[in-house]
VOGU-3710 file (C-alpha; in Angstrom, 3 decimals, decimal comma):
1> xxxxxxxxxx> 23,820/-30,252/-100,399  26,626/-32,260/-100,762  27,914/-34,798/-98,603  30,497/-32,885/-96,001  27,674/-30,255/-95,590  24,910/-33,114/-94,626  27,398/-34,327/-92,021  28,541/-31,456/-90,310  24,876/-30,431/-89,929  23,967/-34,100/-88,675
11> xxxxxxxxxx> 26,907/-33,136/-86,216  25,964/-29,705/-85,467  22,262/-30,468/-84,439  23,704/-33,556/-82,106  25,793/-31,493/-80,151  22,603/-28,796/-80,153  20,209/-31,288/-78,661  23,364/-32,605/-76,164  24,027/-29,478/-75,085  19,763/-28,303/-74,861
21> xxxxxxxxxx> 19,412/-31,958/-72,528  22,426/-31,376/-70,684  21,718/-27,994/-68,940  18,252/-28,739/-69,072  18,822/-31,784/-66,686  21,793/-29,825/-64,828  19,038/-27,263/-64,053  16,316/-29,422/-62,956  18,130/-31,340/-60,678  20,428/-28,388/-59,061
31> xxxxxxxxxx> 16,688/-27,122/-58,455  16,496/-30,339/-55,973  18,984/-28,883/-53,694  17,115/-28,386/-50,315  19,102/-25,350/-50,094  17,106/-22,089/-50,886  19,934/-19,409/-51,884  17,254/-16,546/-51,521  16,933/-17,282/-47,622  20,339/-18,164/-47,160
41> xxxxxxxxxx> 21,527/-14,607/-48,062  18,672/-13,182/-46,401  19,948/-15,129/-42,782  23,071/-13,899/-43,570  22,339/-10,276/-44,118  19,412/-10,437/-40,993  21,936/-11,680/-38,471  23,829/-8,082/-38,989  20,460/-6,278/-37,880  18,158/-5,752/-40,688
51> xxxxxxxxxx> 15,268/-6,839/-38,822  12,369/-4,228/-40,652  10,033/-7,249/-42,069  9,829/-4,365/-45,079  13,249/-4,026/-46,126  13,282/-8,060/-45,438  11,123/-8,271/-48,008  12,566/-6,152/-50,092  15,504/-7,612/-49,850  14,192/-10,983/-50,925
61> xxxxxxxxxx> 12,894/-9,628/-54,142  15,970/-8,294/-54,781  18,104/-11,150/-54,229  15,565/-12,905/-56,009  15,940/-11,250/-59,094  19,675/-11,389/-58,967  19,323/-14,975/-58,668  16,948/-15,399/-61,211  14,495/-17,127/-59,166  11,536/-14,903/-59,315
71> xxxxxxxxxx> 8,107/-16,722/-60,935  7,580/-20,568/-60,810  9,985/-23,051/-62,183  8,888/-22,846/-65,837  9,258/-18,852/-65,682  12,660/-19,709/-64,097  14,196/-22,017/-66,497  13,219/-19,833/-69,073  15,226/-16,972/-67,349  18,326/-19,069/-66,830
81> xxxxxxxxxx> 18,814/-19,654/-70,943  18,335/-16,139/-70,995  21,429/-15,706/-68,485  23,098/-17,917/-70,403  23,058/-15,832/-73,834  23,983/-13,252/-71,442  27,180/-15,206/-70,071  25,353/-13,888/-66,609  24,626/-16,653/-63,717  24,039/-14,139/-60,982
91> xxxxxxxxxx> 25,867/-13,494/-58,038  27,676/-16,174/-56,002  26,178/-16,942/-52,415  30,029/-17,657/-50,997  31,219/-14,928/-52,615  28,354/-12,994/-52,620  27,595/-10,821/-54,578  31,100/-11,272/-56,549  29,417/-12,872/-59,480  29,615/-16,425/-60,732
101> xxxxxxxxxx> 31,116/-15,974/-64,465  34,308/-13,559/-62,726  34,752/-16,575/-60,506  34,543/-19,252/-63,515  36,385/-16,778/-65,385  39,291/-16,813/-62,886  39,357/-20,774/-62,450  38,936/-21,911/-66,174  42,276/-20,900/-67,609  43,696/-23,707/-64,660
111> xxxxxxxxxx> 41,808/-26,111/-65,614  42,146/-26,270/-69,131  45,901/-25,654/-68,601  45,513/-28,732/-66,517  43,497/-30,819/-68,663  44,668/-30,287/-72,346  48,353/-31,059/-70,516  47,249/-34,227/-68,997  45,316/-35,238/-72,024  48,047/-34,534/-74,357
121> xxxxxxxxxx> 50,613/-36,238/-72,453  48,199/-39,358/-72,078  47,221/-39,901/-75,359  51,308/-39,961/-76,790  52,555/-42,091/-74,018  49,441/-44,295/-73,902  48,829/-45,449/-77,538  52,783/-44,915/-77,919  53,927/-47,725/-75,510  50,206/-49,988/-76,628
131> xxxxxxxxxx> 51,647/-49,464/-79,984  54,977/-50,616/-79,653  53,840/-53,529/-77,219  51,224/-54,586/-80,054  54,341/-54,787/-82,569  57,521/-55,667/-80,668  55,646/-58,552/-78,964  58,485/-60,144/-77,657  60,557/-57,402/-76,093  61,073/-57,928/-72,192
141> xxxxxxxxxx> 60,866/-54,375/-71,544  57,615/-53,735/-73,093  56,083/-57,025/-71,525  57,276/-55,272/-67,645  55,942/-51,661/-69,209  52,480/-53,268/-70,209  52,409/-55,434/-66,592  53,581/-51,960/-64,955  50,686/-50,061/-66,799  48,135/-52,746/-66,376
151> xxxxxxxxxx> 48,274/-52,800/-62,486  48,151/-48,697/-62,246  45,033/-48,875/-64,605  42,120/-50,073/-62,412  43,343/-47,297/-59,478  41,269/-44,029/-59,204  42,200/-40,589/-59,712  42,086/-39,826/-56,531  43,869/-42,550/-55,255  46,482/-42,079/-57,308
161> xxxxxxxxxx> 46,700/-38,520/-56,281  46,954/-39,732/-52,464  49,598/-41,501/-53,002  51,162/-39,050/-54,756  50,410/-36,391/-52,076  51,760/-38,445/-49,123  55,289/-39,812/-50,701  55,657/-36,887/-53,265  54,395/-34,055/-50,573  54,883/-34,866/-46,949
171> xxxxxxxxxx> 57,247/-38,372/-46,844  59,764/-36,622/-49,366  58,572/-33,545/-49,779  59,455/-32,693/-53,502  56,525/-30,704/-55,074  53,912/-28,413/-52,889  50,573/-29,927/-52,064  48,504/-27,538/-52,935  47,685/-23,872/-54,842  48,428/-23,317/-58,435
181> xxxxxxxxxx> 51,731/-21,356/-58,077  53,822/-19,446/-55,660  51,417/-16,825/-53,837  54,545/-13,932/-54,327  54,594/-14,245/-57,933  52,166/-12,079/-60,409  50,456/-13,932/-63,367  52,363/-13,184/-66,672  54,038/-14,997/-69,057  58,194/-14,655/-67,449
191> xxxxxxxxxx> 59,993/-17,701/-67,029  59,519/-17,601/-63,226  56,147/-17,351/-63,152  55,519/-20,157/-65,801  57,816/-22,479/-64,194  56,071/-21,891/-61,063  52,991/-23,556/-62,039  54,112/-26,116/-63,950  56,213/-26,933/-60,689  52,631/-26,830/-58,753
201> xxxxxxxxxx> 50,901/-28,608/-60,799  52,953/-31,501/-61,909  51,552/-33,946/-59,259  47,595/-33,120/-60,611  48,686/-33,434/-64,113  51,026/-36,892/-62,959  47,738/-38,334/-61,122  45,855/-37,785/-64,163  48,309/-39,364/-66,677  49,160/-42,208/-64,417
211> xxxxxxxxxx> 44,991/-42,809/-64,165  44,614/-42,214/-67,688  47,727/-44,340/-69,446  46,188/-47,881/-68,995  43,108/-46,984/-71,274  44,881/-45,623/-74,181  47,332/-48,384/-74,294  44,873/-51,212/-73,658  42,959/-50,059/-76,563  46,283/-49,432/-78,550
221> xxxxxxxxxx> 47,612/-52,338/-78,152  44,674/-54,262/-79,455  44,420/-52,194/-82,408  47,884/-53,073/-83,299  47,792/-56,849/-82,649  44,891/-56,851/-84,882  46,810/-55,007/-87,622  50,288/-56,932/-87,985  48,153/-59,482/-89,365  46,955/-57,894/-92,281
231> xxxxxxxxxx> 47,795/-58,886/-95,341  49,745/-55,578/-96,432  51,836/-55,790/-93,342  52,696/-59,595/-93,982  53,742/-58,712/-97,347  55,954/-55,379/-96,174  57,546/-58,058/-94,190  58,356/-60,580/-96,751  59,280/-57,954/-98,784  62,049/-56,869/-96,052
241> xxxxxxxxxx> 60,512/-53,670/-95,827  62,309/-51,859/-92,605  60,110/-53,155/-89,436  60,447/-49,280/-88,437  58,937/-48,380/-91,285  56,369/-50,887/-91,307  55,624/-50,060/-87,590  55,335/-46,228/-88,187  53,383/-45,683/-91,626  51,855/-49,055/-91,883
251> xxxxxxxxxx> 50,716/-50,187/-88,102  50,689/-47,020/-85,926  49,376/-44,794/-88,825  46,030/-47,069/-89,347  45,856/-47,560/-85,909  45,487/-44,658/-84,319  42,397/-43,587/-86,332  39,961/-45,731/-84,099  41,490/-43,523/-80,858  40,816/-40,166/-82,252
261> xxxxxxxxxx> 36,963/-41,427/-81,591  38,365/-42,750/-78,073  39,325/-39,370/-77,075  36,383/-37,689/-77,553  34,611/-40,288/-75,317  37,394/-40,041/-72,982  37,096/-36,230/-72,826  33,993/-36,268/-70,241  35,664/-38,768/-68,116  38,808/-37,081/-67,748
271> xxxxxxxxxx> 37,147/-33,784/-66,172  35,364/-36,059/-64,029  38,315/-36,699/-62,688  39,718/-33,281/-62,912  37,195/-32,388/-60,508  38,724/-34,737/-57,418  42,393/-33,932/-58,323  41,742/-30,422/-58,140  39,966/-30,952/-54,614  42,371/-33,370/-53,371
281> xxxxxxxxxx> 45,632/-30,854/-54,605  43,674/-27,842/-53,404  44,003/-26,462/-57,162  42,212/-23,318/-58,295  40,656/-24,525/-60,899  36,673/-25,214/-61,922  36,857/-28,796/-60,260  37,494/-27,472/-56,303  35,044/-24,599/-57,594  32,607/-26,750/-58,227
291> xxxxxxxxxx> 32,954/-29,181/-55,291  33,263/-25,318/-53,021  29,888/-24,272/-53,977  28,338/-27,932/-53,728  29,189/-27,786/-50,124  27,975/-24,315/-49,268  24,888/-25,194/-51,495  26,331/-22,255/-53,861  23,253/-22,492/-56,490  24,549/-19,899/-59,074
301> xxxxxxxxxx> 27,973/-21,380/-58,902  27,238/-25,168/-59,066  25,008/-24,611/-61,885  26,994/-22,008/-63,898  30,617/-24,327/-63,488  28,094/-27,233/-64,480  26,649/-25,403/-67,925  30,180/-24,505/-69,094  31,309/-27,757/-68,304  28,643/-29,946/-70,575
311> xxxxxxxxxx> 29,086/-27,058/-73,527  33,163/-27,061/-73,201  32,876/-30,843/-73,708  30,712/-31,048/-75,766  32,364/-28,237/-77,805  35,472/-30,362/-77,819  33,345/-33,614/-79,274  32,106/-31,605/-81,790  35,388/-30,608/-82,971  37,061/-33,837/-83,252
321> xxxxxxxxxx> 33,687/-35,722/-84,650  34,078/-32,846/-87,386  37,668/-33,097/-88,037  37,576/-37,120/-87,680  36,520/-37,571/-91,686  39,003/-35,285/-92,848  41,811/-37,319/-91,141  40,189/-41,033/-91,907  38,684/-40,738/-95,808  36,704/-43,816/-95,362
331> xxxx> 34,613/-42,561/-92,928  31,053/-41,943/-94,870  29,367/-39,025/-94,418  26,001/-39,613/-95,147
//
């Protein structure tokens, strides 16, 4: 087995046992809820006359197995992984009985749309600008950009996206303050329709990259004050080597290596955020899904947006801890 093959499978049975722990623990505690979903449906469906303690009963074993909540907790955990393989978390209890995957199904596409935008834009801009402030320590401009950057950075999300909804939405009202796109327009890929939720979502994606710039070019910036120091750059300089040049291929180049390890870490923390944005903007995506069924103690629907939350990160990890040696070669894969 040769060394590439050791580390991938090092890799491969991390993000198994992060993935096993993380919906293990999402289950266990979404089992805390004092909110029994069997009972809730079954006051639901009694206050429209089913009053027969028979078909009452029968009607809790049913929605018991739809569920998944039949047998003690053991018995039901063991279920759930089964549902999982299965892509099948039951019917919703607010949407009931629309089931929970057609509803995650319907709200992922908006959030990753939301998130890989954000995220891209971040991570240019952010170790961009900490980048050229690390070099071109002297230029006024990127002195006011880093001071400019540095006072946005300690500001939540969903502050951010406050003030963005009161000035940007109701004081001058530029962009809407909430949906995904124009409610007239049918989902495809025209011009109209593509424009319209880019126009709809620009303030989540701004609150986002606003929250997420000061990280990136914190870190970036450090890197890159670190770097000019070296002895190969100090020589490209003597040597009158271009300062462009020596900024792109020998500065920038080496230091953006350490960040692709900063965005997966940053990766979880981002959709933590995505969740309040999409709340606060009243966007359809899995955050204001998840925060819904939280609220009307939606079992199925906090637990199923939870499990493809932990495995889509942790997917994402995976990808970039796998693809990090083949970008750095000094990385040892042992």
């Amino acid at each position: 087995m040769n060394n590439l093959t050791a580390y991938i499978l090092k890799r491969l049975s991390q993000f198994a046992f992060v993935i096993f722990t993380g919906i293990t623990l999402a289950f266990f505690i979404t089992n805390l809820s004092p909110v029994d979903p069997v009972e809730q449906s079954l006051s639901q469906l009694t206050s429209f006359g089913a009053s027969d303690p028979r078909a009452v009963e029968m009607m809790r074993q049913s929605l018991s197995e739809l569920y998944g909540l039949q047998g003690n907790l053991f018995e039901q955990y063991l279920n759930f992984w089964g549902r999982i393989l299965r892509a099948d978390f039951g019917p919703s209890l607010s949407a009931f009985p629309t089931p929970v995957s057609t509803l995650i199904a319907n709200a992922a596409p908006w959030t990753i749309g939301l998130l890989v935008t954000s995220i891209m834009i971040t991570f240019v801009l952010g170790n961009l600008a900490g980048a050229l402030a690390g070099y071109f320590r002297n230029s006024r401009w990127l002195k006011t950009l880093g001071i400019v950057i540095m006072t946005i950075n300690p500001i939540p999300h969903y502050f951010i996206g406050l003030i963005l909804l009161i000035f940007l939405g109701y004081v001058f009202p530029i962009f809407p303050i909430s949906g995904g796109s124009q409610l007239n327009r049918d989902a495809n890929l025209s011009w109209g329709y593509v424009g319209s939720v880019l126009y709809y979502g620009f303030l989540p994606a701004l609150s986002l990259v606003l929250a997420g710039l000061g990280g990136w070019f914190i870190g970036m910036r450090s890197l890159v004050s670190n770097i000019v120091t070296d002895d190969h750059v100090v020589y490209a300089e003597l040597a009158g080597v271009r300062r462009r040049t020596i900024f792109s291929q020998y500065v920038a180049r080496n230091a953006m290596l350490p960040q692709m390890t900063g965005l997966a870490m940053q990766l979880g923390q981002i959709f933590g955020g995505t969740v309040i944005v999409e709340f606060l903007f009243n966007y359809p995506g899995m955050g204001r899904l998840l925060i819904q069924g939280i609220y009307r103690g939606d079992y199925g629907l906090v637990l199923g947006v939870t499990t493809i939350s932990i495995f889509a990160v942790a997917v994402a990890v995976l990808l970039i801890d796998i693809l990090y040696p083949l970008i750095d070669p000094r990385v040892k894969l042992g």
